[in-house]
N, C-alpha and C positions, 0 to 999 in steps of 0.2 A: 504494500500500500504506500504510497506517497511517490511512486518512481516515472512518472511521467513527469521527461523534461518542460520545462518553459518554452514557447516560442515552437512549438512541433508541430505537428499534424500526425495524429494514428490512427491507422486502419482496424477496425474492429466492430464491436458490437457496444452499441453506445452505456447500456447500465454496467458491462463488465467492465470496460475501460475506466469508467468513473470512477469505480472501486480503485481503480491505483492511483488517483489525485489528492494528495494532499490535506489532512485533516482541514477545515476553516479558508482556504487557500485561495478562494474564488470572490471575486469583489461583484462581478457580474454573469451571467449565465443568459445570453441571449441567441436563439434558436428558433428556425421555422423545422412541423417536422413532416413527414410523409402526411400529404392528405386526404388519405387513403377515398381519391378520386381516378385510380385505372393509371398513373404513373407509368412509365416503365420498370423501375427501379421497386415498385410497392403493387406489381399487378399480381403476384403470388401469395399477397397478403391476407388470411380473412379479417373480419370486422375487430374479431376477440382478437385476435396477433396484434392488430394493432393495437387496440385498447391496452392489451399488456406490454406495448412494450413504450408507450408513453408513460402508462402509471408506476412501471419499473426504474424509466430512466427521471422523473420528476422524483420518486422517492428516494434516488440514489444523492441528491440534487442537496439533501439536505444537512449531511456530514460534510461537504466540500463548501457550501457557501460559508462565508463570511457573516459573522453575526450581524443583523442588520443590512446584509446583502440584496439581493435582488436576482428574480429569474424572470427575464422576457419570453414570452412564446407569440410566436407568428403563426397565426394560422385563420383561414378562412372560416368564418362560423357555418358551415355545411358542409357535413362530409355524405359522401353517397357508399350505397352498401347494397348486394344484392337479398332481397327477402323474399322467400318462394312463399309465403303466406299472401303477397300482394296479386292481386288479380291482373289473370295476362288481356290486361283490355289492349288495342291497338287507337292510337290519338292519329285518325286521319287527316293530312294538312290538304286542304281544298286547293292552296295556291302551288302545291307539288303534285296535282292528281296530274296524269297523265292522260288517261282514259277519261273518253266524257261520262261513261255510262254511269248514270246514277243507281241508287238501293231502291225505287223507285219502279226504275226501266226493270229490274230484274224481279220484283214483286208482281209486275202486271205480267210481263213472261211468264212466270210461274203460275197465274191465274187462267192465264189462256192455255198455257199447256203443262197443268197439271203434275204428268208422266214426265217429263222430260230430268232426265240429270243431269248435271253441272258442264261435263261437254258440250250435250245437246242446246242447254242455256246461252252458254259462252260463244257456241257458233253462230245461233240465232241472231243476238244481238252484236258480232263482230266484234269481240275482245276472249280475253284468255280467260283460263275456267279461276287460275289467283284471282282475276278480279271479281265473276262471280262471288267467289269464298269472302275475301274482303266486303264487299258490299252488305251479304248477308247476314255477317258472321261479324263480321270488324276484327277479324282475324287476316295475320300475313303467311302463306302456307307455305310460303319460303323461309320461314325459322320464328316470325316473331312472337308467334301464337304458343311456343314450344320455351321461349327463353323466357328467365325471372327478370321481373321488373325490377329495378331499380328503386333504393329506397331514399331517402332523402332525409339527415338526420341532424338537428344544432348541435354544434359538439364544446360550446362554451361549460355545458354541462359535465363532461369529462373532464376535461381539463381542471376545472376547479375541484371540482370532488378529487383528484388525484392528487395536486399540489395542500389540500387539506387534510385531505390522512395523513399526508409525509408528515405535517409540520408547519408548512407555508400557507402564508394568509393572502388571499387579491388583493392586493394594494391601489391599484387603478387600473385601468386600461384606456387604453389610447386606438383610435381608429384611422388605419391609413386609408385615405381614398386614393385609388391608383386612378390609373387611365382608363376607361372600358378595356373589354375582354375579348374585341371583337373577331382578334384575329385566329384565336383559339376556342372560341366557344360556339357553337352553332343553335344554341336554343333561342338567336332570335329571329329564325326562319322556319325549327319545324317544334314549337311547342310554345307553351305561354310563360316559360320560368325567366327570369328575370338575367340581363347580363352581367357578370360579374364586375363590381366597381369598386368594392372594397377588402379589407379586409381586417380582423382585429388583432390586438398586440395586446397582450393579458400581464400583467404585472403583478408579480407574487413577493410577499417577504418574509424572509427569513427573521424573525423578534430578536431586537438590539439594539444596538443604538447607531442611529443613521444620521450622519452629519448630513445638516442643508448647507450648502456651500453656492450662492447665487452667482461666485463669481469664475464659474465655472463656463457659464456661457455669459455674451457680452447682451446690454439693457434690450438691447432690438433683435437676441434671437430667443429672451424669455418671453417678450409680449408676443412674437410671430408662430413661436412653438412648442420653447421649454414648459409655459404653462397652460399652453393647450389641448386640449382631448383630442381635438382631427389636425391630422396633419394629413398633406396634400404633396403628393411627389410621385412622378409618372414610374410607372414599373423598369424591369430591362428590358430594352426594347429589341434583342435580337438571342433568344434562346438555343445559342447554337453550337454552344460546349456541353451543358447543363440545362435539363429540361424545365426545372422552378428555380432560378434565381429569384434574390431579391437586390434590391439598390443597393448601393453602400453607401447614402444617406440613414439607410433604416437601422443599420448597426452603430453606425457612425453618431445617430442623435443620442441614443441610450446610454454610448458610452462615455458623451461626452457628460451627458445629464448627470449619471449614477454614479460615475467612479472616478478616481484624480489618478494624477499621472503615475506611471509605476504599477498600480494594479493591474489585476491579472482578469482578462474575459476568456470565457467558457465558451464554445460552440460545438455541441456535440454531434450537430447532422452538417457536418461543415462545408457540404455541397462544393462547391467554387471556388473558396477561400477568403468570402466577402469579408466576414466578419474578420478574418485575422488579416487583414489590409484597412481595413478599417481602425485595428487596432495600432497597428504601425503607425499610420498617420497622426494619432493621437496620440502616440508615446506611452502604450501599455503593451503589456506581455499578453501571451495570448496561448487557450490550447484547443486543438482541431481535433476533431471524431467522425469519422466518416466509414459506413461500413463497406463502402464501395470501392474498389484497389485504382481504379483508374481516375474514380474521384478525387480519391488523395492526390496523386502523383497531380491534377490539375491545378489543385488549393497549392498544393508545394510549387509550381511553375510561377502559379503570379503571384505568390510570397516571394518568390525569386525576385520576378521582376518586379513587385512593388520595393523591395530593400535595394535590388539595385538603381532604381529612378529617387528615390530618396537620398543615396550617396553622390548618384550625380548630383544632385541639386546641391548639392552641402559645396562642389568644387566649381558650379559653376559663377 
C-alpha cells in the first residue's frame, strides 16, 4: 500500500490500484466514469458491473483522500441499460417511412379478402410482407420485435448512495452545459428524447477541515465561475484518439478551485490524460488509472508533450 509513484499513469483496475495510494495523500479526486451508454471500451459491461464497480472505486476513495478533500464525478444524469421486462413496442417515424402504405390500406385488404396471408396482402397492395407485419403488428421482423428495449435510468441516484456509504457527503454540484450532441446522437430525427446538452459534476466531501482560500482564483473568475453552479464551455470537438473526452477546462476549474499548489489530483478513468495536463499546468502532482493499455500509453504521450511545451516555454 502507498507505492504508486507521483506524476505516473497505471494501467489496471481502478479500486485495486487505489488500494496502493497512499494513506490521506489525495487533495483532489476528479473523474468522469464509463457511462454505461454502449461505449466501446464499456459495451461488455452489464448494468450490476457497472454499478459495482463505481461503488467499489468511490468506496476505495475514502482512505486516500485528504481530510477535508474532495471527489469530482462527471457524469451525465442518464445512463441507459437493456430491460427484457420493457415491452418490444416499435416507435414508427412517419418522416423515415419509406413505403406509402398505410395500417389502414392493409385493414381494408384484409376486409375485402378475408383468406389472404401476408404474401398475398403485401402483393396486393405492392410492398413487402415487413411492411404488412409492421403496419399491423408495429413490429420490425427484421430483429426489432425480437431485441430488449432499452431502458433509461437517472443515475444521480447511484452515485450518491455510493459516495454515502463510503463516508463522503455531496457537497455541491455544479452543471456543465456543453454544446449540443448533434453530431453523435440521433434521437433528434427518429424519436422524441431530448438532445444531449449537459451534463453534471457531483461534489463529495470527505469531513475536515477545508481551507476557503478566495485567492486562489482572481475577483473576475469567482463572479464568472468559481461561485457559480453552471458553467458553460463547449465539449472536445474532434473524438478521435478517445471516444469520451472531456475539456481540460473541466479538470483544470476544480483544480484550480479545491486545491493549492503542490497537491496531489486523483484520476482514476484517466482516458486521454486531460486531467494530469491539467495538473501540470497548475503546478500539482498528479496520479492516472486507466484500465485500458493503449489508453495509458496515450495519457503518457501528451504528459510527454505537455512537460515538454512547458520546458520550452521556460527557455523561450
Amino acid at each position: 500500500m502507498g507505492n504508486l509513484r507521483l506524476d505516473s499513469v497505471y494501467c489496471g483496475d481502478a479500486p485495486t490500484l487505489i488500494e496502493r495510494i497512499a494513506d490521506e495523500s489525495i487533495a483532489l479526486s476528479v473523474w468522469s466514469p464509463p457511462y454505461h451508454v454502449g461505449k466501446e471500451y464499456e459495451k461488455n459491461n452489464t448494468f450490476e458491473e457497472w454499478q459495482n464497480l463505481l461503488q467499489k472505486t468511490i468506496q476505495a476513495h475514502f482512505r486516500v483522500l485528504i481530510k477535508g478533500g474532495f471527489l469530482v464525478v462527471n457524469i451525465a444524469d442518464i445512463l441507459c441499460f437493456r430491460d427484457p421486462s420493457i415491452p418490444k413496442i416499435q416507435a414508427p417515424n412517419l418522416r423515415m417511412r419509406k413505403c406509402a402504405v398505410t395500417q389502414e390500406d392493409v385493414l381494408a385488404a384484409k376486409r375485402k379478402h378475408p383468406t389472404y396471408n401476408r404474401d398475398q396482402l403485401a402483393k396486393l397492395l405492392g410492398c413487402s410482407e415487413q411492411t404488412i407485419d409492421r403496419r399491423l403488428n408495429g413490429n420490425n421482423i427484421r430483429g426489432g420485435k425480437y431485441s430488449t428495449q432499452t431502458r433509461v435510468q437517472l443515475v444521480g441516484y447511484f452515485i450518491d448512495k455510493f459516495a454515502y456509504d463510503a463516508g463522503l457527503y455531496l457537497y455541491d454540484r455544479r452543471i456543465w452545459v456543453k454544446d449540443p450532441n448533434w453530431a453523435n446522437n440521433q434521437w433528434h430525427s427518429n424519436s422524441y428524447r431530448s438532445v444531449s446538452e449537459y451534463e453534471d459534476l457531483y461534489l463529495f466531501w470527505k469531513p475536515g477541515e477545508t481551507v476557503i482560500d478566495r485567492h486562489r482564483l482572481e475577483s473576475r473568475e469567482w463572479s464568472e465561475w468559481g461561485s457559480r453552479q453552471v458553467w458553460a464551455f463547449k465539449s472536445v470537438r474532434q473524438n478521435d484518439d478517445h471516444e469520451a473526452k472531456f475539456p481540460i477546462e473541466l479538470p483544470q476549474r476544480f483544480i484550480r478551485l479545491l486545491t493549492s499548489k503542490g497537491d496531489t489530483v486523483l484520476d482514476c478513468f484517466m482516458g486521454s490524460g486531460t486531467t494530469a495536463v491539467a495538473a501540470i499546468r497548475e503546478d500539482r502532482h498528479f496520479i492516472g488509472i486507466d484500465i485500458t493499455p493503449e489508453y495509458v500509453e496515450l495519457a503518457k504521450r501528451n504528459i510527454e508533450q505537455e512537460r515538454k511545451e512547458q520546458k520550452s516555454s521556460l527557455f523561450s
